[in-house]
PyMOL CGO cylinders between C-alpha atoms (Angstrom):
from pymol import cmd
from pymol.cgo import CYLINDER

trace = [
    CYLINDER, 59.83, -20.36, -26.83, 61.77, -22.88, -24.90, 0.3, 1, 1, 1, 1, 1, 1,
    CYLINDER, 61.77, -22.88, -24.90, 58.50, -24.85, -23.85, 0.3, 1, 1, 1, 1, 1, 1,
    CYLINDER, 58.50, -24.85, -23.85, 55.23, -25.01, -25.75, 0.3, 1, 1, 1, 1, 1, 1,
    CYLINDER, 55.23, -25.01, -25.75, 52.59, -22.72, -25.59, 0.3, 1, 1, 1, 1, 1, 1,
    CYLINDER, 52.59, -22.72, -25.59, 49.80, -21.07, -27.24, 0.3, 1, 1, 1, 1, 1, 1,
    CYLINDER, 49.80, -21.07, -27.24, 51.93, -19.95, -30.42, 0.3, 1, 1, 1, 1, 1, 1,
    CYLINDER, 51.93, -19.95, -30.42, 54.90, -22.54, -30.02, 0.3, 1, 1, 1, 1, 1, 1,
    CYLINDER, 54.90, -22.54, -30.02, 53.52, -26.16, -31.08, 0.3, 1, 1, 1, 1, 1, 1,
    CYLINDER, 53.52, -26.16, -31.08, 55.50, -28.75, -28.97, 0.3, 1, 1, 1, 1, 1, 1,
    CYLINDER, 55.50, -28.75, -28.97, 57.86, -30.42, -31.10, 0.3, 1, 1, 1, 1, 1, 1,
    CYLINDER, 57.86, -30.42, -31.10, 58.67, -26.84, -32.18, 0.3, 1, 1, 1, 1, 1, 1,
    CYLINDER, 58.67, -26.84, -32.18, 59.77, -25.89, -29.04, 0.3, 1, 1, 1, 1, 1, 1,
    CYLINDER, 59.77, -25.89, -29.04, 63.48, -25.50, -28.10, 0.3, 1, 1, 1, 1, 1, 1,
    CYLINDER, 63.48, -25.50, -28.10, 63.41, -28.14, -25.36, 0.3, 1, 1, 1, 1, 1, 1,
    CYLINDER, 63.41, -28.14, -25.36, 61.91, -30.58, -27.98, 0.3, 1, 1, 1, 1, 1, 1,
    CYLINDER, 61.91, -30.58, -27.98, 64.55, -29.42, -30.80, 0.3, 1, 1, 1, 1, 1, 1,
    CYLINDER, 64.55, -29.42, -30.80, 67.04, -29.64, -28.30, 0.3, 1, 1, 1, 1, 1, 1,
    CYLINDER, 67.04, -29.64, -28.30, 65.91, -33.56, -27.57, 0.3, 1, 1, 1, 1, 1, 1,
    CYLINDER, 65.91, -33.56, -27.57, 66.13, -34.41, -31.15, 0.3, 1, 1, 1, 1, 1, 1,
    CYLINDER, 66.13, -34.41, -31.15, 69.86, -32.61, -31.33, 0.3, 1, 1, 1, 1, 1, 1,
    CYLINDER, 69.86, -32.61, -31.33, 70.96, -34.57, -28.08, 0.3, 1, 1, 1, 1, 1, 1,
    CYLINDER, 70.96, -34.57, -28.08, 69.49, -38.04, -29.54, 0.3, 1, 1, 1, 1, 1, 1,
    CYLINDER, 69.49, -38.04, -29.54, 71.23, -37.50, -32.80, 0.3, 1, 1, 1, 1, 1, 1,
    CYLINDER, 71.23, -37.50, -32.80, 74.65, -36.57, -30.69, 0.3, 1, 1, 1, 1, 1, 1,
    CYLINDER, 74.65, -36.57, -30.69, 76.14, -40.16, -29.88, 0.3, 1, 1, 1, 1, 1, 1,
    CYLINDER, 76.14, -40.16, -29.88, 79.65, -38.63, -30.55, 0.3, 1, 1, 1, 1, 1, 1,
    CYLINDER, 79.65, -38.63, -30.55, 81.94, -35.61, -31.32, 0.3, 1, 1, 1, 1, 1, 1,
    CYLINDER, 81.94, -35.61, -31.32, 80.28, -34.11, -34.24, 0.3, 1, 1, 1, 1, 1, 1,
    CYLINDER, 80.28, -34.11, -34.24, 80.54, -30.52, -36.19, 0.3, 1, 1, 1, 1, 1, 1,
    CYLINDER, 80.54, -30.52, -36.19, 77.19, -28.38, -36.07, 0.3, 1, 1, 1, 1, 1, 1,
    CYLINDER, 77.19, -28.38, -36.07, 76.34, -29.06, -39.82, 0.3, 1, 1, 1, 1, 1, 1,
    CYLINDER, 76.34, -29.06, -39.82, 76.59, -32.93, -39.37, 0.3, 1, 1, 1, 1, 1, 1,
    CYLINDER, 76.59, -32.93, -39.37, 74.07, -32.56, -35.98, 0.3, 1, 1, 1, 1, 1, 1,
    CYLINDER, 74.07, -32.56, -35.98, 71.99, -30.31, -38.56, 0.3, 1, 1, 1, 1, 1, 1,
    CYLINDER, 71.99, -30.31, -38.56, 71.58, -32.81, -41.30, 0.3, 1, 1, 1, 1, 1, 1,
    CYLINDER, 71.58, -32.81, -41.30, 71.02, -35.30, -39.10, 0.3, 1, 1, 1, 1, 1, 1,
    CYLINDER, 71.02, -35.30, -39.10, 68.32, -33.53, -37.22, 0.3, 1, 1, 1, 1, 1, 1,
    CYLINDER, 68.32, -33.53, -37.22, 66.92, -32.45, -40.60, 0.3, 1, 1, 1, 1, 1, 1,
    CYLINDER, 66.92, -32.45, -40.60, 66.66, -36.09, -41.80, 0.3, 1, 1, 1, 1, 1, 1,
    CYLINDER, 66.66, -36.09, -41.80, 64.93, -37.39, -38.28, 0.3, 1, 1, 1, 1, 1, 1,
    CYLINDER, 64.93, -37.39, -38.28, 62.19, -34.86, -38.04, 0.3, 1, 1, 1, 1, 1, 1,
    CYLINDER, 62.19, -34.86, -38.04, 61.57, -35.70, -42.07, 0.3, 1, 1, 1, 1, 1, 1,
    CYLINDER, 61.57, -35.70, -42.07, 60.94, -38.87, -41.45, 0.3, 1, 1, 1, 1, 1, 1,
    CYLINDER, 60.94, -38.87, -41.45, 58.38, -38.06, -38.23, 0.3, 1, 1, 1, 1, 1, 1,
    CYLINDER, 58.38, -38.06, -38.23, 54.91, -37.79, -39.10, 0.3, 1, 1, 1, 1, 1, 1,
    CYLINDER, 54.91, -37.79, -39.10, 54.45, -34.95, -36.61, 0.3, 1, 1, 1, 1, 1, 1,
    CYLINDER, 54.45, -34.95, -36.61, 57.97, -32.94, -36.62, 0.3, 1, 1, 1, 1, 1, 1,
    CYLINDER, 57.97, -32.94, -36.62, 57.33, -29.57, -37.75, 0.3, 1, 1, 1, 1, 1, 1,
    CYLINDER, 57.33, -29.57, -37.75, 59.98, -28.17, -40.10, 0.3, 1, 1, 1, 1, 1, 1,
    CYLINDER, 59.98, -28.17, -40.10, 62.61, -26.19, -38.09, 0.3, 1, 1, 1, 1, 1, 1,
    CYLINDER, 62.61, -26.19, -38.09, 64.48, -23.42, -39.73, 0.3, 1, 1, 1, 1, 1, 1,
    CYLINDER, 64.48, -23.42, -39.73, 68.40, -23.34, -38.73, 0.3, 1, 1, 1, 1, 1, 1,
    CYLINDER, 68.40, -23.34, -38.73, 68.01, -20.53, -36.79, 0.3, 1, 1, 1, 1, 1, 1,
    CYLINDER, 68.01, -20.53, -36.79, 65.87, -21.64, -34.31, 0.3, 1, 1, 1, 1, 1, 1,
    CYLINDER, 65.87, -21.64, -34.31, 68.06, -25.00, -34.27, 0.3, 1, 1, 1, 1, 1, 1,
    CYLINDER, 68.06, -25.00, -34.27, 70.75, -22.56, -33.18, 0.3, 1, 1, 1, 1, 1, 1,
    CYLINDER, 70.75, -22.56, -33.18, 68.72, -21.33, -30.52, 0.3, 1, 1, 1, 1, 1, 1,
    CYLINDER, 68.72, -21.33, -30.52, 68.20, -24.73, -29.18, 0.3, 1, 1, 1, 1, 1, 1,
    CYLINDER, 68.20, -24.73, -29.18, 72.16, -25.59, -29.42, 0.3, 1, 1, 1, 1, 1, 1,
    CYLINDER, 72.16, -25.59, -29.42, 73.01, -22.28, -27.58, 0.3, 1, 1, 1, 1, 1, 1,
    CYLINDER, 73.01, -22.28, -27.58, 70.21, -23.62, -24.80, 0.3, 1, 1, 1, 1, 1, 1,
    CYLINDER, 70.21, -23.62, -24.80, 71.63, -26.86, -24.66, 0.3, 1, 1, 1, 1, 1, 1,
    CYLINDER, 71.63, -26.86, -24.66, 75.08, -25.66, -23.92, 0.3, 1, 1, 1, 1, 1, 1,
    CYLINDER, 75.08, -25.66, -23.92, 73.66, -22.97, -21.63, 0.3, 1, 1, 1, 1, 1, 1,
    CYLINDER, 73.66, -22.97, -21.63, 72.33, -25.60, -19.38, 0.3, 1, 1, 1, 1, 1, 1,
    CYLINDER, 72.33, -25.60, -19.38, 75.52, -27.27, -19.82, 0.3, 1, 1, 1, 1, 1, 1,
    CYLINDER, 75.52, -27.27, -19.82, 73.62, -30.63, -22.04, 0.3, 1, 1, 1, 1, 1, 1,
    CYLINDER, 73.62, -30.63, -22.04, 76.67, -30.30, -24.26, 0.3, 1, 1, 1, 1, 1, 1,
    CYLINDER, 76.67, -30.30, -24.26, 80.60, -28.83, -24.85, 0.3, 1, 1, 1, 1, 1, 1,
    CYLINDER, 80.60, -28.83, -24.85, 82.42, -27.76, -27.72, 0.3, 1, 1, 1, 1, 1, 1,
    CYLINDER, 82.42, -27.76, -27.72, 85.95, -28.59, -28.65, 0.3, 1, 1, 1, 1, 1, 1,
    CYLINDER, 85.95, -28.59, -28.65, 87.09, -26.78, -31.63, 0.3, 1, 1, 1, 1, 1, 1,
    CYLINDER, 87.09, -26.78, -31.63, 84.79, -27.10, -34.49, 0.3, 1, 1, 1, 1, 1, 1,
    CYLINDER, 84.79, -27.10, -34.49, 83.13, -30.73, -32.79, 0.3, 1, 1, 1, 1, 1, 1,
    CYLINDER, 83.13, -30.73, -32.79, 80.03, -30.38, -30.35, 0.3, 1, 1, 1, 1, 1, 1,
    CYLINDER, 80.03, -30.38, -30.35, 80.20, -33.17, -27.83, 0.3, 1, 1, 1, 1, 1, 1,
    CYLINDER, 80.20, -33.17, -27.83, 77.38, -34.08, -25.42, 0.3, 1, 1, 1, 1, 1, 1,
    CYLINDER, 77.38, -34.08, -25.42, 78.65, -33.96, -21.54, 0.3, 1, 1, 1, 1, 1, 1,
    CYLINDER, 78.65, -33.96, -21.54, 76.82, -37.40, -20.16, 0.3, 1, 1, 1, 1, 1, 1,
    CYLINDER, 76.82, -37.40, -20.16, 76.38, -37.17, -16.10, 0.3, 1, 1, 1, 1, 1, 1,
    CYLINDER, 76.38, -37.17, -16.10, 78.12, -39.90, -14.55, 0.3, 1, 1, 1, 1, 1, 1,
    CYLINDER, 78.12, -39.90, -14.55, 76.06, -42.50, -12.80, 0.3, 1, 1, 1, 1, 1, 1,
]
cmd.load_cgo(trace, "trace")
């Protein structure tokens, strides 16, 4: 479920979704602007699987498990190490 395997394909996988949410997320953004974003990347991908909104839930709720990204109200922000 969160990496491929046998019956997950790999961009379907919630470490891949998760990629495509953090690439989208450049700045503060509500969840249904990250999902219509992510929805028009992976339609425009050759090999993107479709990806129902549930499971791009799942991958949001990993992503802000591992800490990957915050929330501030209603806006999702991504937390960027420092370097």
């Amino acid at each position: 479920m969160i990496l491929p395997g046998k019956h997950i394909k790999q961009d379907r996988a919630l470490i891949a979704v998760g990629g495509d949410i953090l690439s989208v997320l450049d700045r503060a953004m509500t969840v249904s602007s990250i999902w219509r974003k992510v929805q028009v990347m992976r339609a425009t991908r050759e090999d993107a699987s479709p990806v129902s909104f549930d499971w791009f839930i799942l991958a949001l709720t990993l992503l802000y498990a591992i800490s990957a990204l915050d929330r501030d109200g209603d806006l999702i922000t991504p937390v960027r190490g420092s370097a």
